[in-house]
C-alpha positions as CSV (number, residue, x, y, z in Angstrom):
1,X,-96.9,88.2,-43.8
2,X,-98.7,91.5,-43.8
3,X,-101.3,92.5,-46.4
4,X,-103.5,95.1,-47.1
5,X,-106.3,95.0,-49.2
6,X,-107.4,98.1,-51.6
7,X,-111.1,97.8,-52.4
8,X,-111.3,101.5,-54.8
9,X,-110.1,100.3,-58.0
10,X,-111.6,100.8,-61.6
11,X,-114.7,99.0,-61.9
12,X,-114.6,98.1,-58.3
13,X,-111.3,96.0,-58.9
14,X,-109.6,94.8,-55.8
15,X,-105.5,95.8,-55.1
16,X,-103.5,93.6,-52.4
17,X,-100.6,94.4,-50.8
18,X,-98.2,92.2,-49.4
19,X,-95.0,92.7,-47.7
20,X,-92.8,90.4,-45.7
21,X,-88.9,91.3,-44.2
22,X,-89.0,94.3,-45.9
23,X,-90.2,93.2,-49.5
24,X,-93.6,93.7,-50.9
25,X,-95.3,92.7,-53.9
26,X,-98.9,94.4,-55.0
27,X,-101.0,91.9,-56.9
28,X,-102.9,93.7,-59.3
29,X,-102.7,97.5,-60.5
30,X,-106.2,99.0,-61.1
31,X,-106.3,100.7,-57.4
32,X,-105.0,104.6,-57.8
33,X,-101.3,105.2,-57.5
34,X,-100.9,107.4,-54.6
35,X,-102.8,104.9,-52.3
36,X,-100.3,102.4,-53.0
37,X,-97.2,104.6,-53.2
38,X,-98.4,106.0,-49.4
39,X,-98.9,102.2,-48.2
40,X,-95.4,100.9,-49.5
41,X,-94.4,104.5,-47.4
42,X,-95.6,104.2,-44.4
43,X,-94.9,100.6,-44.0
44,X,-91.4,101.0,-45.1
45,X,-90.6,98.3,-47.3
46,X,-89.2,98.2,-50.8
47,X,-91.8,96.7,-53.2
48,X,-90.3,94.3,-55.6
49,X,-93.2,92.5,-57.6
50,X,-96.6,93.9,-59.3
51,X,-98.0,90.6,-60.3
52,X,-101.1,91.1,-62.5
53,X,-103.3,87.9,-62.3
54,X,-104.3,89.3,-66.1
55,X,-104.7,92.0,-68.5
56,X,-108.2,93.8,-68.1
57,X,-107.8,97.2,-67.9
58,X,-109.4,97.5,-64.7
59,X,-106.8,95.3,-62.8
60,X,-103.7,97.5,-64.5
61,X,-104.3,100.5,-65.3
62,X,-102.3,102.5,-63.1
63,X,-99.3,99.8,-63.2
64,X,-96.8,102.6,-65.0
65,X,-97.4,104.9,-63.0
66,X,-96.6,102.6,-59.9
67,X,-93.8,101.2,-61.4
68,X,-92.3,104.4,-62.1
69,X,-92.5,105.7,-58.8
70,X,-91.9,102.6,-56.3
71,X,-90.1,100.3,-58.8
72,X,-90.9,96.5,-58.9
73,X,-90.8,93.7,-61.4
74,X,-94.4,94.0,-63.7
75,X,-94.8,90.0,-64.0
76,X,-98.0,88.3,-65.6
77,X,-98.8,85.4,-67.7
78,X,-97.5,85.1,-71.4
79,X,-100.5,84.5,-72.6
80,X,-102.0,87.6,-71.0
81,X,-99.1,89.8,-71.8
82,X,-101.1,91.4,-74.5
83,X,-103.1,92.7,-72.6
84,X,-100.5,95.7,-71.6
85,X,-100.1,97.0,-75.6
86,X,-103.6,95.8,-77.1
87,X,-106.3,98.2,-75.9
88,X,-109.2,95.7,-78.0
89,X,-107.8,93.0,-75.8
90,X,-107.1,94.8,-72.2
91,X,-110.8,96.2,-72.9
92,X,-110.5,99.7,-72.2
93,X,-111.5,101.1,-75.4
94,X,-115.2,99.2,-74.6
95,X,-115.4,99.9,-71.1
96,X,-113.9,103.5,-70.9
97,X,-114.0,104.9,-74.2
98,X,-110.2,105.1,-73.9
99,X,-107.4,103.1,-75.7
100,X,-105.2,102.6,-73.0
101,X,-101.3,101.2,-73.8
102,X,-99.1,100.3,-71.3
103,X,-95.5,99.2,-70.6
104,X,-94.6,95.5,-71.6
105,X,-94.1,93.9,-68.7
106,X,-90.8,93.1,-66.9
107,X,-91.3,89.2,-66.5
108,X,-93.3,86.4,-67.9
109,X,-94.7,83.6,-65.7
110,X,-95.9,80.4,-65.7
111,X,-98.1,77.6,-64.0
112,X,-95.8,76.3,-61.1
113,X,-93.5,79.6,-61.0
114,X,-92.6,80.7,-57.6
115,X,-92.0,84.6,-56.6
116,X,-90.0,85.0,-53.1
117,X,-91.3,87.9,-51.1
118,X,-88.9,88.3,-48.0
119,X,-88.9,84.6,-46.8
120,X,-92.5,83.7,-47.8
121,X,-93.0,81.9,-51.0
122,X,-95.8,82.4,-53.9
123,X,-96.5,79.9,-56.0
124,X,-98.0,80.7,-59.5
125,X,-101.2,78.8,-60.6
126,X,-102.2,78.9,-64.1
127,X,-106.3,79.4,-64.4
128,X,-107.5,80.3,-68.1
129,X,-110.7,80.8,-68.4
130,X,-111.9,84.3,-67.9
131,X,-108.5,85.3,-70.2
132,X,-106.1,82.8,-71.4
133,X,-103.3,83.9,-69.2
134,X,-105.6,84.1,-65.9
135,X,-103.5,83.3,-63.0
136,X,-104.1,82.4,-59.0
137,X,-101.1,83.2,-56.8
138,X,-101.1,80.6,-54.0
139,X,-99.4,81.1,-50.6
140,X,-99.4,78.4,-47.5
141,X,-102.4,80.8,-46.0
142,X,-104.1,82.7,-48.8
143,X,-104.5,82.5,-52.4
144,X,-105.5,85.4,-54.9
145,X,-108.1,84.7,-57.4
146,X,-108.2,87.4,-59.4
147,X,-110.6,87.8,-62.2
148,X,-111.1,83.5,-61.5
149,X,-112.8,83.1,-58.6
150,X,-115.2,85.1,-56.3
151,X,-117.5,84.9,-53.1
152,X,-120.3,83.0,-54.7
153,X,-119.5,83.7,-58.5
154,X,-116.9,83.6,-61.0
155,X,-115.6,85.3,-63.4
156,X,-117.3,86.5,-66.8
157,X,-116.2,84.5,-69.9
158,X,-118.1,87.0,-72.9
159,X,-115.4,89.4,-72.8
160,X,-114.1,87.9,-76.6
161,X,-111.2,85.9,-75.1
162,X,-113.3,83.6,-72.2
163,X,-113.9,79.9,-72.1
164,X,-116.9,79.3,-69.9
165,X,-115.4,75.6,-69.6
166,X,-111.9,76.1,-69.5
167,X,-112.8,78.5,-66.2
168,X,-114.7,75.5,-64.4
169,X,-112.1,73.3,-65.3
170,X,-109.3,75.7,-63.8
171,X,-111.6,76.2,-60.5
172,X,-112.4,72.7,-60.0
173,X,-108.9,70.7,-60.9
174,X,-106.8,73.7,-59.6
175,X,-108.2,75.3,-56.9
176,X,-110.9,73.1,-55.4
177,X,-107.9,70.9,-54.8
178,X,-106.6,73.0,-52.1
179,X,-107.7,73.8,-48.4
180,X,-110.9,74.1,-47.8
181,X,-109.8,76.6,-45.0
182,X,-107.5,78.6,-47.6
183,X,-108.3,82.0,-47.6
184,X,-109.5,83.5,-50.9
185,X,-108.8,87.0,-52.3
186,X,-110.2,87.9,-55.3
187,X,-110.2,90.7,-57.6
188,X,-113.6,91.8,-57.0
189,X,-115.5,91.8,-54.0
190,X,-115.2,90.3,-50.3
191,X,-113.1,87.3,-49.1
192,X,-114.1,83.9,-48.9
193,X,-112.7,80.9,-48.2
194,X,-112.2,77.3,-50.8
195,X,-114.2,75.6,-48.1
196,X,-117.3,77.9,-48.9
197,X,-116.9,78.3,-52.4
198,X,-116.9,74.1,-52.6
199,X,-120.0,74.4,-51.0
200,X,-122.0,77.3,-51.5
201,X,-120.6,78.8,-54.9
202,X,-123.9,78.4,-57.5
203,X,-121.7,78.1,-60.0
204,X,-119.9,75.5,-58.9
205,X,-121.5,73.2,-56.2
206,X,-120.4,69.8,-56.4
């Protein structure tokens, strides 16, 4: 699998990338447009998921304008979905001063879902917490955290629809679970690994 990781999204939101045979997927849409449309271009590959791990503004915002010009399936959670058509919920009318709308989205998903990108499978984990519909996507050699996890935090739970509780519970009876030496990518900041968050993360040092 190739990836490519986008670090200039809104509020510092991460974009990633992915592409194997030929297919791609990007997991989350707040990184501008043309950056991802030149990336699916030059790497030749037809993209065929935008999986948002939820529905902050700053993880989709520019998820039409992808769509319309690379195509893909827009897939997220159900109970994140609103996030696309509510601008209270998606929080862009707080955070930019903008009520931002977007498409509904092309597919729902659920915990245990799997998304096929050329021969590699992704398997959908269901982490509420930060939003209800907060997802993980989980491949044999990395696993995408979005607004869930981070390198030595986690995510923010006072945005109206967090559950400081619920997000430790997803981390620790979801996530802890796997590899230690999976690689972590999450929607804000560097890398990390399960291994270091189990042992290092403040938050959640066992």
């Amino acid at each position: 699998m190739e990836l490519r990781v986008f670090k200039n999204g809104m509020l510092g939101s991460n974009g990633y990338l992915l592409w194997n045979d030929g297919e791609a997927a990007l997991i989350d849409a707040g990184v501008p447009a043309k950056d991802i449309i030149e990336a699916i271009d030059e790497n030749k590959v037809t993209l065929k998921y935008i999986i948002l791990t939820h529905g902050h503004f700053d993880h989709i915002c520019s998820v039409d304008e992808i769509k319309r010009k690379a195509g893909g399936s827009v897939a997220i959670h159900t109970d994140d979905a609103i996030g696309l058509t509510n601008p209270k919920y998606n929080g862009s009318t707080l955070f930019s001063g903008e009520s931002l709308i977007f498409n509904k989205p092309d597919q729902y998903v659920k915990d245990g879902d799997i998304l096929k990108i050329g021969n590699q499978e992704f398997k959908i984990i269901h982490t509420p917490g930060h939003s209800p519909g907060g997802i993980c996507i989980y491949s044999k050699d990395c696993l995408f955290t979005g607004d869930t996890l981070f390198y030595r935090s986690i995510g923010r739970t006072d945005l109206g629809n967090g559950n400081h509780d619920e997000l430790i519970d997803s981390i620790k009876s979801k996530l802890f679970v796997l590899d230690e030496s999976l690689a972590v990518y999450p929607g804000h900041g560097r890398s990390t690994t399960i291994g270091y968050e189990k042992n290092n993360n403040p938050y959640l040092r066992l």
